[in-house]
C-alpha positions as CSV (number, residue, x, y, z in Angstrom):
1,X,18.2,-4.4,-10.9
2,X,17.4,-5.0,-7.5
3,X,18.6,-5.6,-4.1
4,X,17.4,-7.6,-1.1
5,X,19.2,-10.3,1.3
6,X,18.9,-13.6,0.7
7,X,17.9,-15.8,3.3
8,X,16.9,-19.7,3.2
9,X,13.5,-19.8,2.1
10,X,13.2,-23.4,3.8
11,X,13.8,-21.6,7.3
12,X,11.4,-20.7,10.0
13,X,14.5,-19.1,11.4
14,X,16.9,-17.5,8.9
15,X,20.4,-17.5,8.9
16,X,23.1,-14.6,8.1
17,X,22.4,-12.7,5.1
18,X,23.9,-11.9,2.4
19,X,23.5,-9.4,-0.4
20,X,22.7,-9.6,-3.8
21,X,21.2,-8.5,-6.8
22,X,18.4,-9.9,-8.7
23,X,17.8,-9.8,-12.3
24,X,14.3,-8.0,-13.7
25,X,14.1,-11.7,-15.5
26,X,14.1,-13.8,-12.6
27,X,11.1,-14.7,-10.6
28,X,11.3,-15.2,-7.2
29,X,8.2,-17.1,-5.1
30,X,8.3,-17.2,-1.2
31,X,5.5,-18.0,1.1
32,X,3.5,-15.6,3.6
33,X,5.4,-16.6,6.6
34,X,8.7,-16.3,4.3
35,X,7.4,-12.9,3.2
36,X,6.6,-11.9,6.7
37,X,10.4,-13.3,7.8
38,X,12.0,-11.1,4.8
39,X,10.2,-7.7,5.8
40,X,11.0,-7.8,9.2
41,X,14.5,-8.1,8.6
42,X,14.9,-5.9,5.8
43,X,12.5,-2.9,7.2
44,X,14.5,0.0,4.9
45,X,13.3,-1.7,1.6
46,X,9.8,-1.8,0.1
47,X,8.8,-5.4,-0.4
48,X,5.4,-6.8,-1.9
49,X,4.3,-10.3,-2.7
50,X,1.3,-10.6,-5.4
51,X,-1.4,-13.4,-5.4
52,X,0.9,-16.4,-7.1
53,X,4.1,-15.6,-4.2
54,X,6.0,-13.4,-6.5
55,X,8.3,-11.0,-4.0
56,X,8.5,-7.9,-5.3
57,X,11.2,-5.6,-4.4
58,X,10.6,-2.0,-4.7
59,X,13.1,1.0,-5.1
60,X,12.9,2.8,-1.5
61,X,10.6,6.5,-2.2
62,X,13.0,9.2,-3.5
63,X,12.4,11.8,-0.6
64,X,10.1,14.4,-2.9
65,X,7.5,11.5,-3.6
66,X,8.3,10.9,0.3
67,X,7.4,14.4,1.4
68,X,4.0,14.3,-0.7
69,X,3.1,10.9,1.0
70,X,3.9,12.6,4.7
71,X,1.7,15.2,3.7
72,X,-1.2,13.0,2.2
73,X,-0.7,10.6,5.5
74,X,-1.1,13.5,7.9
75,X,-3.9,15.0,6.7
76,X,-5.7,11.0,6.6
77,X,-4.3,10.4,10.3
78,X,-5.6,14.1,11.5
79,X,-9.2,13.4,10.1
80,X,-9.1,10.1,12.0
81,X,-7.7,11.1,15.0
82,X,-10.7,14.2,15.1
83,X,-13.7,11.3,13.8
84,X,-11.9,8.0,15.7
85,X,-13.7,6.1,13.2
86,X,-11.6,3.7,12.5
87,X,-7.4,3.0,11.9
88,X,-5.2,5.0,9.2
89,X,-1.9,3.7,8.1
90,X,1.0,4.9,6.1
91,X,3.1,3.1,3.1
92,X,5.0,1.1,5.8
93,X,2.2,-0.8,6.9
94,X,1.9,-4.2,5.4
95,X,-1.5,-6.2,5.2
96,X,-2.2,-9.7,4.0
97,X,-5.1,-9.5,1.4
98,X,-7.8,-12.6,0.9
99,X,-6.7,-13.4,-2.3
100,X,-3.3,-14.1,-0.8
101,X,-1.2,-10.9,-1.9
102,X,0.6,-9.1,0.9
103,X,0.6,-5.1,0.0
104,X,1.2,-1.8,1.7
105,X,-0.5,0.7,0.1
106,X,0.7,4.4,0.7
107,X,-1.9,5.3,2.6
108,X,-5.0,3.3,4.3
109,X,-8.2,3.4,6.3
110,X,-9.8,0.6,8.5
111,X,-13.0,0.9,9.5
112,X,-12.4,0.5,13.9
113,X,-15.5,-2.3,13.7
114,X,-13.4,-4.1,11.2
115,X,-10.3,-3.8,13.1
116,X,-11.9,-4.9,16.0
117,X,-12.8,-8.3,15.1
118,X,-8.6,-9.0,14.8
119,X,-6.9,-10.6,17.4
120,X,-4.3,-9.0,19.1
121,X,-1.6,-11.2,17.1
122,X,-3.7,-10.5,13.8
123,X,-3.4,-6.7,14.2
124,X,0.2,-6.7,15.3
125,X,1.3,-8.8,12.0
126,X,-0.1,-8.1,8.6
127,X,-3.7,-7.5,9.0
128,X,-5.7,-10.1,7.0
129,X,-8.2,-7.8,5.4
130,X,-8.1,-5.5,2.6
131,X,-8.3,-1.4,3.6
132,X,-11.7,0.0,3.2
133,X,-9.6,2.9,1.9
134,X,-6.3,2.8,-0.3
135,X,-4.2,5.3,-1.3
136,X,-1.5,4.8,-4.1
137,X,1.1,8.4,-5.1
138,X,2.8,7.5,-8.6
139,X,6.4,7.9,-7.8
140,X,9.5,7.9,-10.6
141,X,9.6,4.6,-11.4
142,X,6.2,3.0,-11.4
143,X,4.1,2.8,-14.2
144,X,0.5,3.3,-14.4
145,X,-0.3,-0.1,-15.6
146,X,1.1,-1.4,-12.6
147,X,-0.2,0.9,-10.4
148,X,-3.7,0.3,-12.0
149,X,-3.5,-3.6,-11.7
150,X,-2.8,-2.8,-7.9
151,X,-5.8,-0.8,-7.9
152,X,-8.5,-3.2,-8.8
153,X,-6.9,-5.9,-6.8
154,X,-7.7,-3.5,-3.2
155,X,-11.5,-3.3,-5.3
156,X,-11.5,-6.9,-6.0
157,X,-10.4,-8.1,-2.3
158,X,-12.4,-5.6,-0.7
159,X,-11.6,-2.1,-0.8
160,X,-14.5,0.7,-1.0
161,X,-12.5,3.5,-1.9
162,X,-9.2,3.9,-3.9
163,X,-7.3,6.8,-5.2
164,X,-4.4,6.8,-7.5
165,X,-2.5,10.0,-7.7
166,X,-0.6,10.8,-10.7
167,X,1.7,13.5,-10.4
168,X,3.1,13.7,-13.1
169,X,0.1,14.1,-15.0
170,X,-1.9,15.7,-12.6
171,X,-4.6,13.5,-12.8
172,X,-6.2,11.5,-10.3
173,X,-8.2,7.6,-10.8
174,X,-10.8,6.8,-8.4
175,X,-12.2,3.5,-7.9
176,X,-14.8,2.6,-6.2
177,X,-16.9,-1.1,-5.4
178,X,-19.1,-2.0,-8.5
179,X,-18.4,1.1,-10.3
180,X,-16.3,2.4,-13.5
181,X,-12.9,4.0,-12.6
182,X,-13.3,7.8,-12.6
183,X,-10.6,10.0,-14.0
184,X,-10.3,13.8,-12.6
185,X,-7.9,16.3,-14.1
186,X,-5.8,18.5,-11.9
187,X,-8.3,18.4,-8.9
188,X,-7.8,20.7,-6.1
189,X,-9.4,18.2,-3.3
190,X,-10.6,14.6,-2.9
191,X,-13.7,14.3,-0.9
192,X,-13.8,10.8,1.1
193,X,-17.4,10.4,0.3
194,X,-19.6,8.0,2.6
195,X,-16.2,5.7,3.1
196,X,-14.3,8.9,4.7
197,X,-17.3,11.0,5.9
198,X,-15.7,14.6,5.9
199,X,-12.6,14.1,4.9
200,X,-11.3,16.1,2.1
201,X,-7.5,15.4,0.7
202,X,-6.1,18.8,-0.1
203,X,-3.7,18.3,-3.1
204,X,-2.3,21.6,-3.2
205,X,1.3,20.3,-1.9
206,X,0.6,16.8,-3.9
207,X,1.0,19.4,-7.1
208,X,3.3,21.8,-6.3
């Protein structure tokens, strides 16, 4: 089960929270702004919301699966900061996709011409726009179906580039715009093709 503070949904403003826990069974649906409301004032637990308004409340990263994220993060933020060709983002980063889902992938990439059509308010809330890059790391507790659905919704809404990392296996998914997923076994690097020009993911700590 999970845990996440309930707040009155009706409620621009929300009032004293509350703890509880919710059942694996029971569905709740909450709007953007609602959303929006609920991760702001719960910033220590991972939150989603899919296309239909389901919240989905996420374990926080256990801190192994955290240290391979830093690593993954850092080497997409040094690349950016070297090319300034756009914005990179970690897994705390939340960004309201067209279809109506609000996700935070565990790592991401904007291109800056993109960005730069946002208003300020746009780019200091969740950005409306899907990633031109998405990273996802399998942690403990997700499964690859999941993980995989996630996938093609960041292709389906936009994305031209998405990895999904599974450790556990040692395998890596790529998906790509208009293309069939490709499935690498144990790879030592990921090259950013033309989406990430020159950037190359080494996964050396991702496996150790």
């Amino acid at each position: 089960m999970h845990q996440f503070y309930d707040k009155t949904m009706t409620q621009a403003n929300f009032t004293k929270s509350i703890a509880v826990n919710i059942p694996p069974t029971l569905t709740l649906t909450v709007t953007h702004e609602q959303f929006f409301e609920l991760a702001q004032a719960n910033r220590d637990l991972q939150l989603e919301r899919n296309a239909t308004g389901e919240l989905i409340v996420m374990p926080p990263t256990g801190s192994e699966t955290g240290n391979r994220n830093l690593d993954m993060e850092g080497q997409l933020w040094l690349w950016n900061r070297q090319t300034k060709l756009g914005k990179a983002f970690n897994s705390s980063t939340g960004f309201s996709l067209p279809n109506g889902a609000d996700r935070s992938p565990d790592a991401s990439w904007v291109r800056q011409e993109r960005w730069d059509l946002l208003t300020p308010e746009q780019q200091q809330g969740f950005a409306p726009l899907c990633p031109d890059f998405v990273l996802e790391l399998r942690s403990k507790n997700d499964t690859m179906e999941s993980l995989r659905a996630k996938m093609r919704e960041y292709i389906e809404n936009g994305a031209r580039l998405g990895w999904l990392i599974d450790r556990q296996n040692k395998k890596v998914e790529i998906y790509r715009e208009s293309q069939a997923v490709e499935v690498l076994n144990h790879p030592a690097t990921l090259s950013g093709e033309d989406v990430l020009p020159g950037f190359i993911l080494d996964l050396t700590e991702v496996w150790s």
